[in-house]
C-alpha positions as CSV (number, residue, x, y, z in Angstrom):
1,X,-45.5,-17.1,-8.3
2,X,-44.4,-20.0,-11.0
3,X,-43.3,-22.1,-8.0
4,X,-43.3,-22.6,-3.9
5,X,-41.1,-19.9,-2.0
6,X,-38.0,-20.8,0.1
7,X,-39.2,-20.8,3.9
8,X,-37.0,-18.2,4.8
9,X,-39.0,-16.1,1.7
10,X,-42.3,-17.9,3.8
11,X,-40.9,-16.5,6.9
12,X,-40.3,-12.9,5.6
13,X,-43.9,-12.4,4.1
14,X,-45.4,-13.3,6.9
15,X,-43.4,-11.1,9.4
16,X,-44.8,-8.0,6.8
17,X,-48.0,-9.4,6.0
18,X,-49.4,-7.8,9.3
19,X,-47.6,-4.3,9.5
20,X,-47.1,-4.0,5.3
21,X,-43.7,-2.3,5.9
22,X,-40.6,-2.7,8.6
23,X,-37.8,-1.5,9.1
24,X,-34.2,-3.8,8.5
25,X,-33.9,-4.1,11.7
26,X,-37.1,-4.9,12.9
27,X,-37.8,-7.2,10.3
28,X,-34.6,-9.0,12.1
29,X,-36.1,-9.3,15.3
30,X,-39.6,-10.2,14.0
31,X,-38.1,-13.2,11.6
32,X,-35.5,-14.2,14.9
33,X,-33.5,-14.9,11.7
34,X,-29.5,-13.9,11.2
35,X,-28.6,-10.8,9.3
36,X,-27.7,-12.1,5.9
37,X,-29.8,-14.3,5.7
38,X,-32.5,-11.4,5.7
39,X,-30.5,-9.5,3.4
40,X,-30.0,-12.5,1.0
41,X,-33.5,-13.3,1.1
42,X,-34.6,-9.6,0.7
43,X,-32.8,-9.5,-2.7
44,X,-34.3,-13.5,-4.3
45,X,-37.9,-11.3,-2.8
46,X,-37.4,-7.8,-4.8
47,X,-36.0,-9.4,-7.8
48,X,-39.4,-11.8,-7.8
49,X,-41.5,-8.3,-7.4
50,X,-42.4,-10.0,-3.9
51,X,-41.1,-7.0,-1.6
52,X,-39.3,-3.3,-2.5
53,X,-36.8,-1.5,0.0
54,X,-36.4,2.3,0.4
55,X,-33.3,3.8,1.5
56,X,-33.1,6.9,4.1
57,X,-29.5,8.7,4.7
58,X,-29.6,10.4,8.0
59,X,-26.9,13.3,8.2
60,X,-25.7,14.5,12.0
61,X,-22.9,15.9,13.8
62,X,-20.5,14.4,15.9
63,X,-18.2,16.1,18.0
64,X,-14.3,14.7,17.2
65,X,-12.0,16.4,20.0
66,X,-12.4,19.9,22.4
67,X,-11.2,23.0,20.9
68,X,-8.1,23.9,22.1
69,X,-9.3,27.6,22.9
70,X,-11.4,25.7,25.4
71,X,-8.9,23.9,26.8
72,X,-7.0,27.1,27.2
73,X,-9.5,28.6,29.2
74,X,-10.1,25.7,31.2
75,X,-6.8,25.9,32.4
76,X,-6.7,29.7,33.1
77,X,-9.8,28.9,35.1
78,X,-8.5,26.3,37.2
79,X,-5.2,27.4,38.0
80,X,-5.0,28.6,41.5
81,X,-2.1,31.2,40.4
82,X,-1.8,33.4,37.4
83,X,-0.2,31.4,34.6
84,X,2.1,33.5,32.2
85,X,2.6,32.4,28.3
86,X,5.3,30.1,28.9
87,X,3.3,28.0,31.6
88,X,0.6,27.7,29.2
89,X,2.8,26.6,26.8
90,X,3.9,23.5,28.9
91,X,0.2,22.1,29.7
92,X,0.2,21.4,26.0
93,X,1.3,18.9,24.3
94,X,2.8,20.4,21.5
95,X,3.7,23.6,20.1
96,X,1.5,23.5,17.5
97,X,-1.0,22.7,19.5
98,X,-0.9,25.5,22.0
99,X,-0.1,28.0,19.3
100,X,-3.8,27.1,17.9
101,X,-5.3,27.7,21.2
102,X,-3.8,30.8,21.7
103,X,-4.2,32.1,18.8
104,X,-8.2,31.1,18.7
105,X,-8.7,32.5,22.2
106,X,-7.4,36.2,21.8
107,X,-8.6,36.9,18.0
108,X,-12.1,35.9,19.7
109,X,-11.0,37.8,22.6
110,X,-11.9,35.7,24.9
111,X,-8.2,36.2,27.1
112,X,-5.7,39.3,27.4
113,X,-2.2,39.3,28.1
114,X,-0.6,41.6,30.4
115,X,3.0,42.5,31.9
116,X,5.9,42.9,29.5
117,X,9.0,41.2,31.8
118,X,6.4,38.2,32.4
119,X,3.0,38.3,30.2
120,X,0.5,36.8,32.5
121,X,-3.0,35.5,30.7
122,X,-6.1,36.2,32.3
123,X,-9.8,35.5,30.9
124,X,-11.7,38.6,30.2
125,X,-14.6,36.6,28.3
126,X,-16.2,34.0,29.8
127,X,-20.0,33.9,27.5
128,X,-18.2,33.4,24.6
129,X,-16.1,30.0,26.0
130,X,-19.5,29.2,27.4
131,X,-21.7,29.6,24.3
132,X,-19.4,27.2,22.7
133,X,-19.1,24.8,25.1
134,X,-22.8,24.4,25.3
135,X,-23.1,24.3,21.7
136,X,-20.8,21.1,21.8
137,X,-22.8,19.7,24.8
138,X,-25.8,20.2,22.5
139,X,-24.9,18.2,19.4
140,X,-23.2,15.3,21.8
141,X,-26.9,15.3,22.8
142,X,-28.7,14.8,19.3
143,X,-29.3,17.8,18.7
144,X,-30.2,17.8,14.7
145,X,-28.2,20.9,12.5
146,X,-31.5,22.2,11.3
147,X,-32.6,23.4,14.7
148,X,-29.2,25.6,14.8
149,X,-29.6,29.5,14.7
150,X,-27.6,31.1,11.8
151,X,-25.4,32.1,14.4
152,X,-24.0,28.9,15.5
153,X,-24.5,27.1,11.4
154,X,-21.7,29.4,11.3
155,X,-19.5,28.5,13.8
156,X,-21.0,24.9,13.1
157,X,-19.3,25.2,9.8
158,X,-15.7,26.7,11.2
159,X,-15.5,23.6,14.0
160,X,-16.4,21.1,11.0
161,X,-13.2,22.6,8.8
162,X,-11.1,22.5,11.9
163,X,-11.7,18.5,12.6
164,X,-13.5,19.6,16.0
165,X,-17.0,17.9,14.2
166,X,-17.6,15.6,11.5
167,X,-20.6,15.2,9.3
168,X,-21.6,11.1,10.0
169,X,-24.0,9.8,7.7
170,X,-26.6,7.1,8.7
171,X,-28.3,4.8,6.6
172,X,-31.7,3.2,6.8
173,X,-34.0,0.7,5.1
174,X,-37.3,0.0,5.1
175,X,-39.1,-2.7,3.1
176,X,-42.4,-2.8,1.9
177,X,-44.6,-5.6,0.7
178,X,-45.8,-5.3,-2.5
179,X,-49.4,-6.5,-3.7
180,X,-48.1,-9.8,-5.6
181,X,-46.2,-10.1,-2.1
182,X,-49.2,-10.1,-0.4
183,X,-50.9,-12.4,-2.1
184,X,-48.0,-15.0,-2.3
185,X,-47.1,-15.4,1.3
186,X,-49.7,-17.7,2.2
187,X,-47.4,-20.9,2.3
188,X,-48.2,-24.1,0.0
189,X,-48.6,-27.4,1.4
190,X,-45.1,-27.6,2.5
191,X,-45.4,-31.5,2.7
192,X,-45.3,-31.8,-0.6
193,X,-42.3,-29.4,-1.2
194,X,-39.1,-30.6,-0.6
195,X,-35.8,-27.9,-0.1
196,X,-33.5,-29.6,-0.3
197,X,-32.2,-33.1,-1.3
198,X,-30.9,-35.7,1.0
199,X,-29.3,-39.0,1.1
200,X,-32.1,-40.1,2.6
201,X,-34.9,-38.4,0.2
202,X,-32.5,-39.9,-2.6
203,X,-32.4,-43.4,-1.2
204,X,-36.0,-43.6,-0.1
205,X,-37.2,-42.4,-3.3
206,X,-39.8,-40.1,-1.5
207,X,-39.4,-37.5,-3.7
208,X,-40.6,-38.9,-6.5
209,X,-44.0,-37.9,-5.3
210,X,-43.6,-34.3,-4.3
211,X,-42.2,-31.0,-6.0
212,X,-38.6,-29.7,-5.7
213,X,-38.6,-26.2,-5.2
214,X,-37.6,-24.4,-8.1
215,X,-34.2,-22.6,-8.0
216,X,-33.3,-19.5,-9.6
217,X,-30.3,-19.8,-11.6
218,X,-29.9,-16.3,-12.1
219,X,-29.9,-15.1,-9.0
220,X,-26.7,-13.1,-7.9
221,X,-24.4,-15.4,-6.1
222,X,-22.4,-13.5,-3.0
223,X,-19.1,-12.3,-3.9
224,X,-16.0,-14.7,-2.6
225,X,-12.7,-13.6,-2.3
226,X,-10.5,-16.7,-1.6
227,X,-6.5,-16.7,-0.6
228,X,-4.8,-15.2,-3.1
229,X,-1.0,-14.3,-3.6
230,X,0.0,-10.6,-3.2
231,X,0.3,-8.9,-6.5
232,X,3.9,-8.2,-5.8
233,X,4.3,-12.2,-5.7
234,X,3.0,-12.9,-8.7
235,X,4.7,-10.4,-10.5
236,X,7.9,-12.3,-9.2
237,X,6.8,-15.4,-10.1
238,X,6.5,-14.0,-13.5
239,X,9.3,-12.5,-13.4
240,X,11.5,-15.8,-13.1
241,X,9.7,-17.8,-14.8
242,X,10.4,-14.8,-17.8
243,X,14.2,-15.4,-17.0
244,X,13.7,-18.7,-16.9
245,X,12.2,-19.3,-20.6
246,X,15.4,-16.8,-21.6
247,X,17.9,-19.8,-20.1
248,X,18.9,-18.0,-17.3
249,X,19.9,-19.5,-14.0
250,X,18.8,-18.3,-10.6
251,X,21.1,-17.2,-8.2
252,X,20.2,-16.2,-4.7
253,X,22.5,-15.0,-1.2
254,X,22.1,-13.8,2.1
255,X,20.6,-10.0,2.6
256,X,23.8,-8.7,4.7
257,X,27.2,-8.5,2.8
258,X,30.6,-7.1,3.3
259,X,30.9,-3.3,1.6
260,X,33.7,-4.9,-0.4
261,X,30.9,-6.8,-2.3
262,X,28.3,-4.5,-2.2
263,X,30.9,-1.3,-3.3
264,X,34.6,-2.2,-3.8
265,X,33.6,-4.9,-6.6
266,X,31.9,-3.3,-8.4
267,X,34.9,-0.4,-8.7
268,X,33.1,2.2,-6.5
269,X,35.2,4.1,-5.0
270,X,35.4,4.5,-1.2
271,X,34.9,8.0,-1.4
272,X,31.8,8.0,-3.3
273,X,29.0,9.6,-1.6
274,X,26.3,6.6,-2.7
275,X,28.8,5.0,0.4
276,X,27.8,7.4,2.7
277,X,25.0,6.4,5.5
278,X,22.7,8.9,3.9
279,X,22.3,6.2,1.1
280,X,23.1,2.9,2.7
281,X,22.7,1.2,5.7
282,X,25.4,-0.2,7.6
283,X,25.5,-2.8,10.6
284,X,26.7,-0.3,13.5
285,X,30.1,-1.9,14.7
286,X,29.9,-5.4,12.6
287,X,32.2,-6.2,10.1
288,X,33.8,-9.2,8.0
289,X,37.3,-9.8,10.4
290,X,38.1,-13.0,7.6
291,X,38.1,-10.4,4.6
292,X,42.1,-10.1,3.8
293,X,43.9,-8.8,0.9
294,X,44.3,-11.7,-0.8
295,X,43.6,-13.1,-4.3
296,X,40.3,-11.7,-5.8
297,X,40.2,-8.8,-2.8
298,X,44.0,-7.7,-3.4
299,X,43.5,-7.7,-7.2
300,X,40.5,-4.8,-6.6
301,X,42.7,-3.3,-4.0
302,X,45.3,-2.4,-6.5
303,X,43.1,-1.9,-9.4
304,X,41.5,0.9,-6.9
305,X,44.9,2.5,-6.2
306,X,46.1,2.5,-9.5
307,X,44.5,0.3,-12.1
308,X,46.3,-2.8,-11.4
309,X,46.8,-4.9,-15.0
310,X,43.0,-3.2,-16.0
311,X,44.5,-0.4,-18.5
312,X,43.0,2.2,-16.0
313,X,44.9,4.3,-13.7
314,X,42.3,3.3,-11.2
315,X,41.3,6.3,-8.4
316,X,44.2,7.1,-6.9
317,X,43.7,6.6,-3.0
318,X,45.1,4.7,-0.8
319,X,42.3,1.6,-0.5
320,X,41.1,0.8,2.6
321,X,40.7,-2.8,4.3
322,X,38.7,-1.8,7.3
323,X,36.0,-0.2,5.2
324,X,35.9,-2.8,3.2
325,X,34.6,-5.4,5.7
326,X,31.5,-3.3,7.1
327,X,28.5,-4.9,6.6
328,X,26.1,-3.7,5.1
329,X,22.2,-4.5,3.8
330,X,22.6,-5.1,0.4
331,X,21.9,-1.9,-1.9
332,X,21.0,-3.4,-4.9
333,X,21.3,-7.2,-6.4
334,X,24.3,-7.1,-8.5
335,X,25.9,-8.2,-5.2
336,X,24.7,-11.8,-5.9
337,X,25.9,-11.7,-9.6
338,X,29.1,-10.5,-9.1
339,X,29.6,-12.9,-6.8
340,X,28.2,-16.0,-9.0
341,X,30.7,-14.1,-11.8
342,X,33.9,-14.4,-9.5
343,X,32.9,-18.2,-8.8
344,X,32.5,-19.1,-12.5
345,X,35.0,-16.7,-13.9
346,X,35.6,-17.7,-17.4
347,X,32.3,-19.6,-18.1
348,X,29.7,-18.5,-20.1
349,X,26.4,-18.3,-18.5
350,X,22.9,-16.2,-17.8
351,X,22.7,-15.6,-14.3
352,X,19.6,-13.7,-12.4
353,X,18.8,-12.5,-8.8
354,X,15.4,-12.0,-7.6
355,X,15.3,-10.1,-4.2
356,X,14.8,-7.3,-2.1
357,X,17.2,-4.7,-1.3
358,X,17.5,-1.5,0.9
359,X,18.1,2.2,0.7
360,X,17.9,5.2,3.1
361,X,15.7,6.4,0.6
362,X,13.2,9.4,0.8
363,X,9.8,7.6,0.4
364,X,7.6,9.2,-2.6
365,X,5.3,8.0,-5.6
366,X,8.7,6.0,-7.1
367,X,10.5,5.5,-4.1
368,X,10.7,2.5,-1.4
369,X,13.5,2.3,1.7
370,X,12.9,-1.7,1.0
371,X,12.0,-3.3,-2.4
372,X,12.3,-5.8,-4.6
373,X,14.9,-5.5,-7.5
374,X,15.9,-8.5,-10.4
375,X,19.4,-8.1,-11.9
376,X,20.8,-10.2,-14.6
377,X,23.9,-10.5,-16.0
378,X,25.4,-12.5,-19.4
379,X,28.5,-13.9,-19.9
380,X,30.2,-14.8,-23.3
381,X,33.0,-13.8,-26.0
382,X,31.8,-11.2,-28.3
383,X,28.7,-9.6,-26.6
384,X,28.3,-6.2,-27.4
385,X,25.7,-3.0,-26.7
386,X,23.8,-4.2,-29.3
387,X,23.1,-7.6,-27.8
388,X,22.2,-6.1,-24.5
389,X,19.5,-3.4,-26.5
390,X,18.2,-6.7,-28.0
391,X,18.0,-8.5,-24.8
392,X,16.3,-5.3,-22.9
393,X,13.6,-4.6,-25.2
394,X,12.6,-8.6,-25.8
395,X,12.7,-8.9,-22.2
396,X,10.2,-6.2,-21.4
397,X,8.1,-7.0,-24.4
398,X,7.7,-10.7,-22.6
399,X,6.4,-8.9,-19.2
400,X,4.0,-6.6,-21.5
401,X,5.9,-3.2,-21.0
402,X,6.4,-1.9,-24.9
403,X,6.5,1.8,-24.5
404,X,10.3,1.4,-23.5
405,X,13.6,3.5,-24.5
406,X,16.8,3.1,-23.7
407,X,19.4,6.0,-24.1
408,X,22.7,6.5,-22.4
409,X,24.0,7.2,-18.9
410,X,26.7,7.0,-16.7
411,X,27.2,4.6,-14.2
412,X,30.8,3.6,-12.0
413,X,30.8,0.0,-12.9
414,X,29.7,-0.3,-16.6
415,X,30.8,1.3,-19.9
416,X,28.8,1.9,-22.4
417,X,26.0,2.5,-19.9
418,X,22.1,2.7,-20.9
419,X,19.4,4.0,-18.4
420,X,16.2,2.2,-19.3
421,X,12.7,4.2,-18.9
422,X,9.4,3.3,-19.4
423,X,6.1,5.5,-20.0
424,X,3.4,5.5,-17.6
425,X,0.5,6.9,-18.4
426,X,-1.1,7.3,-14.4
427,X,1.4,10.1,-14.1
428,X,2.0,11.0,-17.7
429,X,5.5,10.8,-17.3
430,X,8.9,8.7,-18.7
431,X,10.3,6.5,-15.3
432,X,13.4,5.3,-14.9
433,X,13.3,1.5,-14.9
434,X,16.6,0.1,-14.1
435,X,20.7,0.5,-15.5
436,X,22.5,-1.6,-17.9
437,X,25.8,-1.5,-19.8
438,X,28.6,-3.9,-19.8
439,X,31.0,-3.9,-16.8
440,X,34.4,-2.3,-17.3
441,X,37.8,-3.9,-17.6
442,X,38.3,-2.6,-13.7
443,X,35.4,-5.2,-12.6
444,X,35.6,-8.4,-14.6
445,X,39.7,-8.2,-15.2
446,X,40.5,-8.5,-11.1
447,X,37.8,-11.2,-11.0
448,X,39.4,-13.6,-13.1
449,X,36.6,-12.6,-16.4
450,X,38.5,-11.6,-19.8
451,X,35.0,-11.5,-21.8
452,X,32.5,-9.2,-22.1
453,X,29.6,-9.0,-19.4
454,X,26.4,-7.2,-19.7
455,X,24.5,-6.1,-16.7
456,X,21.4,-4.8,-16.0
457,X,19.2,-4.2,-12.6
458,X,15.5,-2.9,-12.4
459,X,13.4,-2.8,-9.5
460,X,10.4,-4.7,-9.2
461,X,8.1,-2.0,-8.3
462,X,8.5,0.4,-10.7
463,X,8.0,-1.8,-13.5
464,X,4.7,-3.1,-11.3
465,X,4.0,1.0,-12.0
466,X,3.4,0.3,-15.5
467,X,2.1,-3.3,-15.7
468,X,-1.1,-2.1,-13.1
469,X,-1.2,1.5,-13.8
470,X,-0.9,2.8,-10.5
471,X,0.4,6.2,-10.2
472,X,2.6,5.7,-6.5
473,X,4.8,2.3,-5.2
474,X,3.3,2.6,-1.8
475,X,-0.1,1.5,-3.0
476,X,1.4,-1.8,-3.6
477,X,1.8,-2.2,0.3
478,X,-1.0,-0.5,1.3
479,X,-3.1,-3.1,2.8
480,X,-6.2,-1.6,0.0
481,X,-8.5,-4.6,0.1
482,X,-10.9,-3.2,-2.4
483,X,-7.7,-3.4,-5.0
484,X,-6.3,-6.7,-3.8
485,X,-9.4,-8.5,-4.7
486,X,-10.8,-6.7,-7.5
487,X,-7.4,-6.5,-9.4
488,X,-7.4,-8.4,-12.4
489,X,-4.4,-9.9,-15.0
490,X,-3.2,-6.7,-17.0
491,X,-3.3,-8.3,-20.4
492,X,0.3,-8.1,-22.5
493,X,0.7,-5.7,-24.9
């Protein structure tokens, strides 16, 4: 060795000098030290040549749950009465589960049914429950899968596909001194090594006549994983501070809102099925009572019924108050900018929203009931389609999504409309990103706004599809530590 070893190293050699190889854990007990600190000081020893480890995986059976035949047949051997198929059936607790069990039993023939106006079940094989049972009782015991007949490695097999036994997997390690190992863990003069510096070694000057134990600077360090934000997080914070650089202004509201904000605003109609509670979800039995039809709220009213001063005929029903003050969790974020747009009305401005929102939505790889969705809108005279293409694609270029199309769509509340997809590779498939288009006359005209307004709304998520390649939303909530601390920037393209 170029230099003296740390005394937990001392410590180590010494417990092996005597019995030239241990196991982990003895090793643990013989050293009275903790844990890691044998495991840490294993690894400075094996990559000095000092000590080397074998590993040993031990495979064995487990048993996870009874059969369910067996439970059947407990039950028909207990009973102190004949029990028929439909009293079996309730001493399960489910269907499924009793159909298993009763099906297992008679194809191994183990019980028969009788009668035909009330089938009583009766056991007519007791060696076969029995053989089973005892092979269970046996691998709860330790018994190892080698010493099995063929017989039973066969059944063994058919319990292990069911669930009823799982393969567990133990590993060992043993560690061995090695012949430099040997002949290094003899200590030095450990008076005249010093491990560690002081303020009082420092001030006292006393190590100016001893050695400092050397330290290996290229020893692995252990891994640290500090506080962090979530991913989702940070992709927000990007995401504003993207808006942000773009001169837009934040806007932000509460998460419940009156259906007239949410729907009748926006000029969907109250008919429309997206209304329906299949899609949204109301507040059972709450509504806004100070909602009249008044001003802003009478202007939609009549532009609903029949276009009002819009140029449309509107849709032709009568329009609804009462429906119109349900409350309801906000669908999607254009309820904050419409709202920021009837304050302002006339002036021009770049407003955002950055929040979640919620949909009684069937959960798969690209949908969420709850997440987070950023809408913009942008107000001024003579904005067109092609300034809202121009804003879309810089946009995503900024948060490093350039495999982007846009191509067009229909939506209630904008006209032209664009849907806005994006490629992922993880599924190998275009996704749909978020809508745009500019709002029609029958939104900004009852509002108070007489120029153009382009609107767009993408979910948070889906973009995060992309930007990590990740092939389903849910992984993003997951709780997967080994991706939360190993996930790294995605660099921009």
């Amino acid at each position: 060795m170029s230099g003296p070893l740390h005394p937990i190293e001392q410590k180590i050699l010494s417990a092996l000098a005597g019995a030239s190889s241990l196991s982990f854990e003895s090793l643990v007990d013989a050293t009275s030290l903790q844990e890691d600190q044998v495991r840490r000081a294993l690894q400075w020893l094996a990559t000095k040549g000092l000590v080397s480890t074998t590993e040993s995986v031990r495979t064995r059976l487990e048993v996870v749950r009874t059969p369910p035949e067996l439970e059947l047949v407990r039950k028909l051997l207990g009973s102190s009465r004949p029990l028929s198929v439909e009293d079996l059936r309730g001493e399960f607790v489910s269907p499924q589960e009793f159909s298993a069990a009763f099906g297992r039993a008679r194809s191994s023939r183990w019980i028969r049914v009788e009668g035909e106006a009330v089938p009583v079940v009766s056991v007519v094989d007791k060696k076969g429950p029995d053989d089973l049972r005892a092979l269970l009782d046996s691998i709860s015991s330790g018994k190892a899968e080698s010493e099995l007949s063929a017989e039973q490695s066969a059944l063994v097999a058919d319990l292990v596909k069911r669930g009823i036994l799982r393969r567990a997997q133990t590993k060992s390690y043993t560690i061995l001194v090695t012949e430099a190992g040997r002949q290094s863990h003899a200590p030095s003069a450990t008076g005249d090594v010093i491990d560690r510096l002081t303020p009082d070694v420092l001030a006292s000057r006393s190590w100016r006549a001893k050695s400092l134990r050397p330290i290996d600077v290229e020893a692995k360090a252990p891994r640290f994983y500090p506080g962090r934000r979530h991913p989702v997080r940070d992709f927000i914070k990007e995401v504003r501070e993207t808006y942000i650089s773009m001169g837009f202004t934040e806007v932000q509201g509460d998460s419940v809102h009156p259906a007239f904000w949410n729907f009748d605003a926006l000029y969907v109609p109250q008919n429309h099925p997206s209304r329906e509670m299949q899609d949204t979800f109301y507040l059972d039995g709450l509504s806004d009572t100070k909602l009249g039809r008044s001003g802003v709220v009478a202007n939609v009213a009549a532009t609903h019924e029949s276009g009002w001063k819009t140029g449309s005929r509107g849709w032709g029903y009568h329009w609804s108050i009462e429906e119109a003050r349900r409350l309801v969790l906000r669908t999607h974020n254009t309820v904050l900018t419409v709202r920021a747009l009837a304050e302002e009305k006339e002036k021009e401005r770049r407003v955002f929203a950055v929040s979640k929102v919620y949909r009684n939505e069937n959960l798969d790889y690209k949908h969420l009931a709850e997440f987070y969705q950023m809408d913009g809108i942008m107000v001024g005279e003579g904005l067109n389609v092609r300034h809202l293409m121009g804003f879309l694609t810089e946009f995503y270029k900024k948060l490093g999504m350039s495999h982007v199309k846009l191509w067009p769509t229909f939506f209630p509340y904008t006209e032209p409309s664009l849907e806005v997809v994006g490629y992922s590779k993880a599924v190998d498939a275009w996704i749909e990103l978020s809508g745009s288009g500019i709002f029609r006359p029958e939104v900004t005209v009852p509002l108070g706004v007489k120029v153009p307004v382009l609107a767009w709304g993408p979910g948070i998520e889906r973009l995060m599809l992309i930007r990590y390649g990740l092939d389903d939303l849910r992984a993003l909530y997951g709780g997967d530590l080994s991706w939360l601390r190993s996930r790294r920037e995605v660099a921009r393209s």
